[in-house]
N, C-alpha and C positions, 0 to 999 in steps of 0.2 A: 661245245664245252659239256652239255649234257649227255651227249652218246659218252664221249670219253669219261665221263664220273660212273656212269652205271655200265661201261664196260664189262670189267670182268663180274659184278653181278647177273648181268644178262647172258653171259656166257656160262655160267655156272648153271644156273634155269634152265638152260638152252639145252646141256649134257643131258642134265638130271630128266628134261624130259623128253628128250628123242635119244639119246641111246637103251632105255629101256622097250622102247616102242619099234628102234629097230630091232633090238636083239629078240622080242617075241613075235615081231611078222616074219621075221625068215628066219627062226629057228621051230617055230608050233609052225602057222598060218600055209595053208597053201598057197602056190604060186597064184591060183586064178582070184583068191581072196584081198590079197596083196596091197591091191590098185585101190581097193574100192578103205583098206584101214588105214592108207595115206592120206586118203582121201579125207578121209572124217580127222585123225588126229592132225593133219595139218589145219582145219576147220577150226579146231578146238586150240590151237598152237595160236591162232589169228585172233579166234575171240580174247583169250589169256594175254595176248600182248595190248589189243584195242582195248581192252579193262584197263590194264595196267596203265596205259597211254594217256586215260581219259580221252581216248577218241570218240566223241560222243555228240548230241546235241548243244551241249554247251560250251564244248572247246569249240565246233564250226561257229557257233554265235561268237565268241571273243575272237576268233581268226577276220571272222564278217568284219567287226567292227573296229581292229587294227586298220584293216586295211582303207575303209573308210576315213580313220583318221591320218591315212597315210604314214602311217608307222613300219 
């Protein structure tokens, strides 16, 4: 129910930030550069979502203790 509400929000995000990131590695970047600027802006793509996510120390503690309570 939550993926589907922030759907097309996250898909919008999604655009705005990897189609500019592809269109300046293979349109500037050379090929042997490439590798290593996917490499970092996907990096940076994962941090931006785990923010967003609150994937963090306190969401594992409330996960922990769901599951304890058998929820």
């Amino acid at each position: 129910e939550h993926v589907r509400a922030e759907y097309a929000d996250t898909l919008r995000r999604l655009w705005l930030f990897w189609t500019p990131s592809v269109c300046f590695a293979f349109g500037v970047l050379p090929l042997r550069l490439q590798a290593v600027f996917f490499a970092g802006v996907g990096f940076a793509w994962n941090v931006v979502l785990s923010a967003y996510n609150g994937a963090g120390p306190q969401r594992v503690a409330s996960v922990s203790q769901e599951q304890v309570r058998g929820v």
